[in-house]
TORKOLPA-615385 format. One line per 8 residues: number of its first residue (from 1); for each residue x, y, z of N, C-alpha, C. Coordinates in pm, 1 decimal, decimal comma. Atoms other than C-alpha are relative to their C-alpha. Example, Ala and Ser with C-alpha at 12.3 -4.5 7.8 and 13.67 -1.06 7.14 Angstrom:
# residues 2
1	89,0 -119,0 0,0 1230,0 -450,0 780,0 90,0 120,0 0,0; -82,0 -119,0 -6,0 1367,0 -106,0 714,0 -77,0 109,0 73,0
# end
This chain:
# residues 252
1	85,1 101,2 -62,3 -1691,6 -1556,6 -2316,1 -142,4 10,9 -55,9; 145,5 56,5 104,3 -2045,4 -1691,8 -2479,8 -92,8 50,3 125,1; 100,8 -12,9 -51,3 -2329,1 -1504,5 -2321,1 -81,4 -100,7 65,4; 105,6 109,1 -83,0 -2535,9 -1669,1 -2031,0 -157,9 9,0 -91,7; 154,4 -34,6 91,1 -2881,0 -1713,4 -2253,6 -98,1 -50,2 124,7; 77,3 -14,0 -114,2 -3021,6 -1733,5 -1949,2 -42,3 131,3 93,9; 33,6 -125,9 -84,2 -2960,9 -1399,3 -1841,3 -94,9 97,6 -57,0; 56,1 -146,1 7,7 -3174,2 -1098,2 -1820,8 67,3 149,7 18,0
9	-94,9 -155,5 9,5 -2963,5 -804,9 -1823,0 -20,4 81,4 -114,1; 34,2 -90,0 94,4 -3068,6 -494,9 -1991,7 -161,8 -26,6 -14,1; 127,8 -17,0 4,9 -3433,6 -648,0 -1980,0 -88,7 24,4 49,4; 114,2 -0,8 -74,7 -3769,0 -499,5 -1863,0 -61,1 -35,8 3,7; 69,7 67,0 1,1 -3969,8 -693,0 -1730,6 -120,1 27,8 153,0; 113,5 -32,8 -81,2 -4322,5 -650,2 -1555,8 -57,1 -76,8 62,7; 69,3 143,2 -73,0 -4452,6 -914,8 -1292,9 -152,5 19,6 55,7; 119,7 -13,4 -90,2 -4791,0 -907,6 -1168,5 -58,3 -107,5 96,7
17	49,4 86,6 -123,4 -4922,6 -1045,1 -835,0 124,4 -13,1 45,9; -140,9 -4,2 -46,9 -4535,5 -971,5 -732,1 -18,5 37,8 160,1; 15,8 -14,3 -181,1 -4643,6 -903,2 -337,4 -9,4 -128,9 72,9; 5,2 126,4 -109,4 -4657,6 -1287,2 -218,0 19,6 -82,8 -142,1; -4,9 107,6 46,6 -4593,9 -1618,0 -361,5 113,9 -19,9 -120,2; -69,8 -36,7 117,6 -4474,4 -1684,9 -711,6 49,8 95,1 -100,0; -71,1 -126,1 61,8 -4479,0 -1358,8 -848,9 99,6 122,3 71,3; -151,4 -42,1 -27,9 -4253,8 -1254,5 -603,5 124,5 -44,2 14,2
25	-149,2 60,9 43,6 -3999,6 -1491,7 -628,2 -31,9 21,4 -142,8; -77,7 -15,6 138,3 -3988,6 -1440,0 -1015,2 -1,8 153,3 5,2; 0,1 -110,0 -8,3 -3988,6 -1068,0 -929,9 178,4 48,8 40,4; -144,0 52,9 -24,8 -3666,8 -1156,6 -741,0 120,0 -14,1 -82,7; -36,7 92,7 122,6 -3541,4 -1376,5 -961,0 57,6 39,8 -98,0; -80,7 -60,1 147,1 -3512,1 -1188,5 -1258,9 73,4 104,6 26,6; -125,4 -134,2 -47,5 -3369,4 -877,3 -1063,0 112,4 -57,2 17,1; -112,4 133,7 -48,3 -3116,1 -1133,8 -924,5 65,4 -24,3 -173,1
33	-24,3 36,6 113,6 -3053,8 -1230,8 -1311,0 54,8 126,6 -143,4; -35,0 -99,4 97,6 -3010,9 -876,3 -1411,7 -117,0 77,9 -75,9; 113,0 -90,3 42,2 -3352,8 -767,9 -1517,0 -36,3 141,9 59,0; -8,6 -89,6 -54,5 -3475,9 -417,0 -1447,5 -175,7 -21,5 34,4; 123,4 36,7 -11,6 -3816,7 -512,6 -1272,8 -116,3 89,3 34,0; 128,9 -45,0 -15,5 -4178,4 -364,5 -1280,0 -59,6 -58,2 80,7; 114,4 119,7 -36,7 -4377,5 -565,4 -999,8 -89,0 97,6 80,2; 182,4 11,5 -43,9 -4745,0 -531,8 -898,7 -51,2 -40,6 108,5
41	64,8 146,1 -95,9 -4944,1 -644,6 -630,6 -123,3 117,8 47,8; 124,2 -125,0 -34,4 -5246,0 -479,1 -414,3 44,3 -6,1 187,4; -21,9 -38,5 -137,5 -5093,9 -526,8 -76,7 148,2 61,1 34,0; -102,3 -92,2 -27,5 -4866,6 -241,3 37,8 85,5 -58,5 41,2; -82,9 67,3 -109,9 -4715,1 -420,8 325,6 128,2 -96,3 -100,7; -101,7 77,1 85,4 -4591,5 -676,4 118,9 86,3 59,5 -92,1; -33,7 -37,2 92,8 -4513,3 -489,3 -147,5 126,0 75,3 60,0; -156,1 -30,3 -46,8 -4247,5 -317,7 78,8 95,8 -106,1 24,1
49	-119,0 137,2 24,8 -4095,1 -642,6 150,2 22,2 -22,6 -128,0; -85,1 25,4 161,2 -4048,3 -699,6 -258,2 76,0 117,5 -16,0; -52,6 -65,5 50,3 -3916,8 -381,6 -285,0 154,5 -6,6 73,5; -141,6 4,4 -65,5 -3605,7 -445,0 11,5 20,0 -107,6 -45,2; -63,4 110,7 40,2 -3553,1 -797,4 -137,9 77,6 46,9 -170,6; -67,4 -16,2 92,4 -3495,0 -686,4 -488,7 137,7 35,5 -2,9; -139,5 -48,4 -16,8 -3144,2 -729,4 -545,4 90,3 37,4 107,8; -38,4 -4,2 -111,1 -3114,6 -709,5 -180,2 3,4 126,7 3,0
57	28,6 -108,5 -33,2 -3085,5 -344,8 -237,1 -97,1 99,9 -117,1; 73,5 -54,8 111,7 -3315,9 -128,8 -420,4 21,0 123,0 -49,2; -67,3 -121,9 77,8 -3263,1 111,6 -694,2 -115,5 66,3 -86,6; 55,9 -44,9 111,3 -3357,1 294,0 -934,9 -67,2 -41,0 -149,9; 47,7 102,0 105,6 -3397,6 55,1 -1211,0 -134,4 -93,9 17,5; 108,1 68,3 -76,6 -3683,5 -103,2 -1005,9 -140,0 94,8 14,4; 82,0 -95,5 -110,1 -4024,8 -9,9 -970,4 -119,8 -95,3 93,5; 156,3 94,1 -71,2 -4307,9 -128,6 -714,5 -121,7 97,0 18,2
65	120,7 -96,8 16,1 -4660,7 -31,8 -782,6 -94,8 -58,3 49,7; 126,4 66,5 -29,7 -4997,0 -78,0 -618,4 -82,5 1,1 -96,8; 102,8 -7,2 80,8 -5232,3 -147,3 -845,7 -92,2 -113,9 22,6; 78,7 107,8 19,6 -5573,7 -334,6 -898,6 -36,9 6,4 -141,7; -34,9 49,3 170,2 -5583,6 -504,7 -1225,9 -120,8 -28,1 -43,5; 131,2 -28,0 62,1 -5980,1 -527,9 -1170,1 -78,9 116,0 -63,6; 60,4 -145,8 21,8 -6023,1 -173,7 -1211,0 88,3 51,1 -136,4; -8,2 -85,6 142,7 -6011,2 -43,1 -1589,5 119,9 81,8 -36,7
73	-51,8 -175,4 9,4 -5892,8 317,3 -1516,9 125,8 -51,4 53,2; -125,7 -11,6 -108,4 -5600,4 203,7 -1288,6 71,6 -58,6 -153,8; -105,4 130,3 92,9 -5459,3 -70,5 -1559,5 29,2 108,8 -150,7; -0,8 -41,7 101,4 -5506,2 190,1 -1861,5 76,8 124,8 15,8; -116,8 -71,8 -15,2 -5298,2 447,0 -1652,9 111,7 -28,0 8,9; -149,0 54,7 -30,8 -5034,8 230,7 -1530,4 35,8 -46,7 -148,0; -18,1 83,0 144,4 -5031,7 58,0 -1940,1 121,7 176,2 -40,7; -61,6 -80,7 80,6 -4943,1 447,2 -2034,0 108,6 74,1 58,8
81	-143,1 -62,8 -43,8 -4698,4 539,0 -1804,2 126,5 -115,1 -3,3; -101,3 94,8 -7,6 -4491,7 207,5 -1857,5 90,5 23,9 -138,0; -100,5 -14,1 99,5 -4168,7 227,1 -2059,2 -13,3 -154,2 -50,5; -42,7 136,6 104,3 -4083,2 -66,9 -2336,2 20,5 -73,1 100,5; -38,9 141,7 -75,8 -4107,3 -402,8 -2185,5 63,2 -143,6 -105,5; -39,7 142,5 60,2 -3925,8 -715,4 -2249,8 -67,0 -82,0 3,0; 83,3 100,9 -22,8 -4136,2 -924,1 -2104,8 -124,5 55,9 102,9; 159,3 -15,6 -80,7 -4499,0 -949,4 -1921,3 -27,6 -160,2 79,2
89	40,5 103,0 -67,8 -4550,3 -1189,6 -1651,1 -138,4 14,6 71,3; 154,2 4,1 -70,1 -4906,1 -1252,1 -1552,6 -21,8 -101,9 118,8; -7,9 133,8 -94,7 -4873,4 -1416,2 -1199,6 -114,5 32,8 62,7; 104,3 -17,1 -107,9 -5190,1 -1249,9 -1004,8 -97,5 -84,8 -14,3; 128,6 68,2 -5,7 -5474,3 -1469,4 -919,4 -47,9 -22,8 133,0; 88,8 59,9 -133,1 -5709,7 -1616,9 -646,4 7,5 -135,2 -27,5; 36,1 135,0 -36,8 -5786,7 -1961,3 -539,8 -157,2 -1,5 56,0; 143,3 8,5 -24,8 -6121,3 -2082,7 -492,8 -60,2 -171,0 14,1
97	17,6 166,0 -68,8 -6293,7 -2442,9 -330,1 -136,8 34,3 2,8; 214,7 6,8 3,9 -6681,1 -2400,9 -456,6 -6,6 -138,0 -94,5; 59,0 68,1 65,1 -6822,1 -2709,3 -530,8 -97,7 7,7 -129,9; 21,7 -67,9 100,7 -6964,4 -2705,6 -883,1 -163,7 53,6 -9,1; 136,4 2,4 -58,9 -7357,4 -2725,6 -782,4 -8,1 140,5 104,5; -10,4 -119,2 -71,3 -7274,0 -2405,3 -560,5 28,6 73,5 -73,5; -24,1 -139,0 70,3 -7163,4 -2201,5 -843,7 -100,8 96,7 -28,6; 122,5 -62,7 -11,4 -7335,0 -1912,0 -890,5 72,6 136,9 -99,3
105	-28,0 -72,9 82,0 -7299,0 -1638,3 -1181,4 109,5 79,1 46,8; -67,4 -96,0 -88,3 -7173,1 -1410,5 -920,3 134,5 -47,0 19,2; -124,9 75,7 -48,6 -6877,8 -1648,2 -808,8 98,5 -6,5 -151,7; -32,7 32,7 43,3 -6806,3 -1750,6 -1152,4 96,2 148,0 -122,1; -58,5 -115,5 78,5 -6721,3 -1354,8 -1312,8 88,4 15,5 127,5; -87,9 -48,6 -106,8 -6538,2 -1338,6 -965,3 148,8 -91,6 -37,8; -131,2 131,6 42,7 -6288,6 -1621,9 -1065,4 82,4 67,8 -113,4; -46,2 -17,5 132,5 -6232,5 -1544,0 -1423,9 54,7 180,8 -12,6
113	-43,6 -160,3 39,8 -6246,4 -1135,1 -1379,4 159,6 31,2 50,2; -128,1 -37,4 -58,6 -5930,5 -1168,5 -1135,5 125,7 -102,6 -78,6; -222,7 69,1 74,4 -5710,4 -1503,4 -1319,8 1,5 -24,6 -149,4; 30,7 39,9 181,2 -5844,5 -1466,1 -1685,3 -15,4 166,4 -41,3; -5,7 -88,0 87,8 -5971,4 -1138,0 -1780,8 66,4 101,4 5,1; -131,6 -43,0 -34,7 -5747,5 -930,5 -1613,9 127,8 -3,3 -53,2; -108,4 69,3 87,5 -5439,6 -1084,5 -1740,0 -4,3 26,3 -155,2; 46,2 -22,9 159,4 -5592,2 -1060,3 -2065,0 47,6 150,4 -74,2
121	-2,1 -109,4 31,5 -5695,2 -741,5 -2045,0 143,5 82,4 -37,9; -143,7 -54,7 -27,6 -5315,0 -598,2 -1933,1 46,8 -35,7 -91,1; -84,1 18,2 107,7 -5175,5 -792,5 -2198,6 -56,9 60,8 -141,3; 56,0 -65,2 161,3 -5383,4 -685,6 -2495,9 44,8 189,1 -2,7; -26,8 -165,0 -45,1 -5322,7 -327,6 -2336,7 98,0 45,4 -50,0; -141,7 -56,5 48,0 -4968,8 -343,7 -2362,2 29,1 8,0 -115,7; -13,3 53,3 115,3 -4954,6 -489,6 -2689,5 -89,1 151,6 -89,9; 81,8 -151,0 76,1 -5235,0 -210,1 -2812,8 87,8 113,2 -24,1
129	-68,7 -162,2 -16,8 -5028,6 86,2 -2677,8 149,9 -45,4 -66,6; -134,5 -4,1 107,7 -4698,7 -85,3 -2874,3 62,2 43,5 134,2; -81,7 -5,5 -145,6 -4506,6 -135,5 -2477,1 97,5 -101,3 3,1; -101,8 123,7 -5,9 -4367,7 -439,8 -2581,4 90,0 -54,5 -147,4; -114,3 8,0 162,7 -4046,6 -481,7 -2797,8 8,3 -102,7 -46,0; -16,4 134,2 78,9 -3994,2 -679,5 -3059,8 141,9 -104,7 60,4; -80,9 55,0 -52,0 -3843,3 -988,4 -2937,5 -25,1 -43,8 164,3; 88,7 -17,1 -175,8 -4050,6 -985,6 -2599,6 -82,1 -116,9 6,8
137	45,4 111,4 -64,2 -4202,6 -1232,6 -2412,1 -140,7 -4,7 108,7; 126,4 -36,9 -90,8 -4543,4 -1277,1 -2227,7 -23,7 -135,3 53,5; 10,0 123,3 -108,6 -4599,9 -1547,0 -1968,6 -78,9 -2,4 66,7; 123,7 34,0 -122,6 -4912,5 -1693,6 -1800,1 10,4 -66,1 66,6; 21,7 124,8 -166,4 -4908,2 -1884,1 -1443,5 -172,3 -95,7 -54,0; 98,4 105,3 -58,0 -5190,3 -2105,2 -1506,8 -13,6 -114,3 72,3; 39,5 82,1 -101,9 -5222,2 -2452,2 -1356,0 32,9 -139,0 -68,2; 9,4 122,8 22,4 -5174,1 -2827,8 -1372,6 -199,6 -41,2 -0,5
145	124,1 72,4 -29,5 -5581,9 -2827,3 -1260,7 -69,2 115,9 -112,1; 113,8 -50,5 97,9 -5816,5 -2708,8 -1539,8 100,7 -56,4 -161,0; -45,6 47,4 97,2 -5559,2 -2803,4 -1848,9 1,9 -155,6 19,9; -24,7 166,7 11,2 -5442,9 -3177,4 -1737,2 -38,7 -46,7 129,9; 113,8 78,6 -88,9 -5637,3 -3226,9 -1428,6 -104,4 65,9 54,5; 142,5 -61,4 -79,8 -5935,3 -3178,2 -1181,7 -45,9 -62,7 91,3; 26,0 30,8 -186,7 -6017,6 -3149,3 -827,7 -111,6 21,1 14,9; 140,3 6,1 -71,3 -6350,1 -3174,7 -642,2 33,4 143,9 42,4
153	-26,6 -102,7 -71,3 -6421,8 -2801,4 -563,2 69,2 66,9 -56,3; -93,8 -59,2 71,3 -6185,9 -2670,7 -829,1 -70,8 17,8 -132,0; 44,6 7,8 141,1 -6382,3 -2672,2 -1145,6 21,3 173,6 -49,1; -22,7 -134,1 72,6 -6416,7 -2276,3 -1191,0 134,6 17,1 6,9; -188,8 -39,3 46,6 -6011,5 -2194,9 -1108,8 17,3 -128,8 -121,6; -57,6 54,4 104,4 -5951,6 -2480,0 -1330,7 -51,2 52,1 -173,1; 33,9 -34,4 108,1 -6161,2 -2365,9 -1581,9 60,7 131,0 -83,8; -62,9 -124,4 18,4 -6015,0 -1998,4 -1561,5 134,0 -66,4 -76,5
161	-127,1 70,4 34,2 -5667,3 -2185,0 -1590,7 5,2 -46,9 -110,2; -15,9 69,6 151,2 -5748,5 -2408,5 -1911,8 -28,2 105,2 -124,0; 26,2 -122,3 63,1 -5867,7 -2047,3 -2047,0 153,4 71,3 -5,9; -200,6 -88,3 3,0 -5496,1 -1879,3 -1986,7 39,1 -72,7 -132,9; -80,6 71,7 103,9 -5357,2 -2167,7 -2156,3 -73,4 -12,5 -146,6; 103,7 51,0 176,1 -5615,2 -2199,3 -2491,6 45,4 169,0 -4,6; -27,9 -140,7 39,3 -5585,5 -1764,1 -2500,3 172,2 9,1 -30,0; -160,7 9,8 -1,0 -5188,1 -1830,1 -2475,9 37,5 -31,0 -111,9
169	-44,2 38,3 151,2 -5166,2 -2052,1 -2773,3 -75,3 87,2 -113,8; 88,7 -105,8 106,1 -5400,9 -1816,7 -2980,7 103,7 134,4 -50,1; -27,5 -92,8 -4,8 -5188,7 -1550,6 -2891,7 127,5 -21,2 -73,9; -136,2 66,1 48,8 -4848,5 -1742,1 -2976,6 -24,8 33,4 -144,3; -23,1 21,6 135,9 -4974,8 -1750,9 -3333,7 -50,3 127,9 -48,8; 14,7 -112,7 20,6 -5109,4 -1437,9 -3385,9 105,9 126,4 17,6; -139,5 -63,1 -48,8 -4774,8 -1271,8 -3254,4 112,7 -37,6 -39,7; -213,2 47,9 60,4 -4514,1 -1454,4 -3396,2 30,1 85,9 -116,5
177	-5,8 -137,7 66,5 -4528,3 -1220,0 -3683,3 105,1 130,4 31,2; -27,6 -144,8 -106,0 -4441,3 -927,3 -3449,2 155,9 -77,4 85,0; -162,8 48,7 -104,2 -4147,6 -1149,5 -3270,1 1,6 1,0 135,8; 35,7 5,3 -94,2 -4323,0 -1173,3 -3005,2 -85,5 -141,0 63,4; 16,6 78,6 -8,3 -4344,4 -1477,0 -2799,4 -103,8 7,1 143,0; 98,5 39,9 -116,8 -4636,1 -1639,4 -2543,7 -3,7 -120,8 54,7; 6,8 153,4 -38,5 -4588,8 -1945,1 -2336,1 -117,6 58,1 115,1; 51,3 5,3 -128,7 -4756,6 -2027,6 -1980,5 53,1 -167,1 78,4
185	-80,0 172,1 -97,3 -4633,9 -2267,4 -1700,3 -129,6 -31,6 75,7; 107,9 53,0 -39,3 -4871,7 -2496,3 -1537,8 67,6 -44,2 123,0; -42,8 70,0 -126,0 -4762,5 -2533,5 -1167,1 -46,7 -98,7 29,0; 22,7 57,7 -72,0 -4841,2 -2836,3 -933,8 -12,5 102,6 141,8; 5,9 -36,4 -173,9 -4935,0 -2763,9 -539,0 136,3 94,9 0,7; -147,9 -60,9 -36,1 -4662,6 -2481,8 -438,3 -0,2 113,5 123,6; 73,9 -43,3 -134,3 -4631,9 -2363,7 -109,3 16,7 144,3 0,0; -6,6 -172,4 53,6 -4731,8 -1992,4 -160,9 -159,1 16,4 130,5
193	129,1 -35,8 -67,8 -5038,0 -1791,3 74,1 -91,6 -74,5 -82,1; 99,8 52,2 112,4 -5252,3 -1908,4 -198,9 -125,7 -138,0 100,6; 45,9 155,2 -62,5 -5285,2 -2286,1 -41,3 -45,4 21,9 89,2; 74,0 -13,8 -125,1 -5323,3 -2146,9 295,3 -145,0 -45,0 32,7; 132,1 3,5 -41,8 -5597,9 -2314,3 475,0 -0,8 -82,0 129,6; 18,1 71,1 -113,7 -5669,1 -2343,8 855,1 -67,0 -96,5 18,8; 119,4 91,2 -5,3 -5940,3 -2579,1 790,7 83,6 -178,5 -15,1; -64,4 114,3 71,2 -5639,2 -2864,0 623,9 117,4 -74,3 161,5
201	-107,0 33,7 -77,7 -5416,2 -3059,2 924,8 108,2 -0,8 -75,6; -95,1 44,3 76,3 -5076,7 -3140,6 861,9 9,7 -98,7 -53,7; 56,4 169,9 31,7 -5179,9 -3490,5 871,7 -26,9 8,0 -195,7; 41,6 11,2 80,3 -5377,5 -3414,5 586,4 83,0 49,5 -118,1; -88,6 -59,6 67,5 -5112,1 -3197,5 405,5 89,4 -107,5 -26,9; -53,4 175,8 41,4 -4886,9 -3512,1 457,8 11,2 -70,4 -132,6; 58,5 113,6 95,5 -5124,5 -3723,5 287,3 -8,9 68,3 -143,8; 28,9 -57,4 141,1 -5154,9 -3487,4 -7,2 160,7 35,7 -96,5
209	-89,0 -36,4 98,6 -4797,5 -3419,0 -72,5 43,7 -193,5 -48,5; -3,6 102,8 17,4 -4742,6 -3792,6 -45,4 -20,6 -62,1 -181,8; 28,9 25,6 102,0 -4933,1 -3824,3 -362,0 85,0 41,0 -150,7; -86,0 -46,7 96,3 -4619,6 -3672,5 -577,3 148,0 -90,7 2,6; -121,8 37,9 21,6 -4365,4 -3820,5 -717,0 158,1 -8,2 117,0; -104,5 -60,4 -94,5 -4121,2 -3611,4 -533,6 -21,1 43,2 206,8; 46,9 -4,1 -123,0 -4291,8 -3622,8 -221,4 -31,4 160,6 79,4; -0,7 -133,7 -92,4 -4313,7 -3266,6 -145,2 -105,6 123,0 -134,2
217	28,7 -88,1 90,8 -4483,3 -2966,5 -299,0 86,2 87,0 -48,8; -132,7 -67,1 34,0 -4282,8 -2711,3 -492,2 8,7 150,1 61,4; -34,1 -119,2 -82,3 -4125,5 -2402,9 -369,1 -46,1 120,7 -143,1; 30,4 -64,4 88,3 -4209,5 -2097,0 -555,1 75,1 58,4 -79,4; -171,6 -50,6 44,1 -3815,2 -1987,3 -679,1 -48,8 -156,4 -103,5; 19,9 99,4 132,0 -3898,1 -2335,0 -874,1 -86,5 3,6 -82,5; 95,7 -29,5 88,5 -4173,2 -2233,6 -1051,8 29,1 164,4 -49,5; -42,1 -132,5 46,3 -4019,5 -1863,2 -1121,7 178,3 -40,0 -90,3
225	-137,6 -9,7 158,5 -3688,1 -2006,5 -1312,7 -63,5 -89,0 -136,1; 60,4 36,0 176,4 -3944,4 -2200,8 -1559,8 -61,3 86,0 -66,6; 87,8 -138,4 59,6 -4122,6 -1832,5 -1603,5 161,9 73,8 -75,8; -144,8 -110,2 41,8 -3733,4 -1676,6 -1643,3 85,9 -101,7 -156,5; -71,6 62,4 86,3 -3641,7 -1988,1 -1900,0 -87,1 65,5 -112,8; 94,0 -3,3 57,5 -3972,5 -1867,7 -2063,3 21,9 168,1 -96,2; -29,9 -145,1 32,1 -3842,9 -1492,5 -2053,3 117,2 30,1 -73,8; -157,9 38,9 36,0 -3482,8 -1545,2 -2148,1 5,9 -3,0 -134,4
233	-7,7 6,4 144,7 -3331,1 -1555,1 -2498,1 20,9 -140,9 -36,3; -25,9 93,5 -33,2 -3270,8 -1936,9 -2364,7 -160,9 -107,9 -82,9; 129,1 57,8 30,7 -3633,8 -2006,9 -2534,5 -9,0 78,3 -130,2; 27,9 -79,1 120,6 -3606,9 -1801,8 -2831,8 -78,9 -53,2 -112,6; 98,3 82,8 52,5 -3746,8 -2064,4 -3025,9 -93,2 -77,8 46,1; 121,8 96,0 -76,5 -4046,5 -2182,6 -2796,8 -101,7 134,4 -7,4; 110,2 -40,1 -30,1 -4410,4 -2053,9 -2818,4 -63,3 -27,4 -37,4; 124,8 128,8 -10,7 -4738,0 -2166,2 -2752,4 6,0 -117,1 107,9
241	-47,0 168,8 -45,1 -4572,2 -2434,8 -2530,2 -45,0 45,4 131,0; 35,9 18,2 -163,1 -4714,3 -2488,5 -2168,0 148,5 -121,2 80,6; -86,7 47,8 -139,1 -4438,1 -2595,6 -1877,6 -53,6 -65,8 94,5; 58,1 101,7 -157,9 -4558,7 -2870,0 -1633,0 124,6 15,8 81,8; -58,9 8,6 -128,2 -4367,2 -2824,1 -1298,6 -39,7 -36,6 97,5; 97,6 69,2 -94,4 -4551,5 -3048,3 -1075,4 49,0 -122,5 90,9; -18,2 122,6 -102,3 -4329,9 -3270,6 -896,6 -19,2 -145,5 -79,2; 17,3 166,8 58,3 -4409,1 -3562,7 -1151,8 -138,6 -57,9 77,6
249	99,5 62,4 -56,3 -4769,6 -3575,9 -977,1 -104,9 -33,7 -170,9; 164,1 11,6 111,9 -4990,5 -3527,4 -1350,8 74,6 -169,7 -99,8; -61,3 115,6 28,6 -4710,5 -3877,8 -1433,0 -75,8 -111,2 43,7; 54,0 86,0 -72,3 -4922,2 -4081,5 -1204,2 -172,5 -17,7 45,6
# end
């Protein structure tokens, strides 16, 4: 029988921001698919819930680590104790609603240090210390808002975001060489903590998913099998390429 080229089996793969949202459903996901998963996050609590979901039971092949990915020393220990990876998923970030006239130096290294340089950093890390095998895969979460659109109140995350994706394709071509591939997916709205906000009715939530195609926002298991098509041998020939998953809202 013809190999699933969809599966992950036999591959390691490292998720970050794997304690809530999207990077723990693709943390899931790829365990579920046969991967042997690395995930990340900075909240414990949670982080015990990823570790009893994996695979429903958890093993040995699994690990869950606290780490903060702002701090240097932490990211340059965890880089040297990590075995060969298949892949590198960069899902951690923040959300942020500063009008652009409110930005303020301070705000704007706060944005970028946690969904740009971070990410960066970890990946150049791995790549430095020779962690990632030939034939490996590196994947950025950025955004539908800073590449192909823009919200009132969104300008710095978007900006961080259109930064993933321009460092992504840089990286694509500088790596193909090495056999080593770089996409990034550009979600739409997806209902993760992220969005959370007591300040929004439902009313108003309503009116906002309204504005999609599909009428709804997306779940985060749908935005973690376009990171696993990304990881997969199912893409072997794709990089550089950004993934819209948005419900068909950036159509309209």
């Amino acid at each position: 029988m013809k190999k699933n080229p969809f599966s992950l089996e036999g591959k390691t793969i490292l998720v970050t921001g794997a304690s809530s949202g999207i990077g723990k459903a693709t943390a899931i996901e790829c365990s579920n698919l046969g991967a042997n998963v690395i995930a990340l996050g900075r909240n414990e609590q949670r982080l015990e819930e990823v570790k009893n979901a994996l695979c429903k039971e958890y093993n040995a092949s699994h690990q869950v680590l606290k780490v903060e990915l702002t701090d240097q020393e932490q990211v340059e220990n965890l880089v040297a104790g990590l075995p060969a990876l298949d892949g590198l998923v960069n899902c951690a970030g923040i959300s942020t609603t500063w009008l652009f006239l409110s930005l303020t130096r301070e705000k704007l290294n706060k944005v970028f240090d946690v969904n740009f340089f971070s990410p960066v950093e970890l990946s150049r890390l791995i790549l430095k210390k020779k962690k990632m095998n030939k034939g490996g895969s590196i994947v950025f979460i950025s955004s539908i808002d800073g590449p192909l659109t823009a919200h009132i109140a969104n300008s710095s995350y978007g900006a961080a975001k259109a930064a993933l994706a321009a460092i992504a394709r840089g990286m694509a071509v500088e790596l193909a060489p090495k056999n080593i591939r770089v996409n990034y997916v550009m979600p739409g709205l997806t209902k993760t903590p992220l969005i959370q906000n007591d300040l929004i009715t439902d009313e108003q939530w309503a009116s906002d998913m309204a504005k999609y195609p599909l009428k709804r926002y997306g779940q985060p298991e749908e935005i973690a099998y376009g990171v696993i098509y990304f990881l997969s041998d199912a893409s072997s020939f794709t990089t550089g390429a950004g993934l819209t998953i948005d419900g068909g809202f950036t159509l309209i």
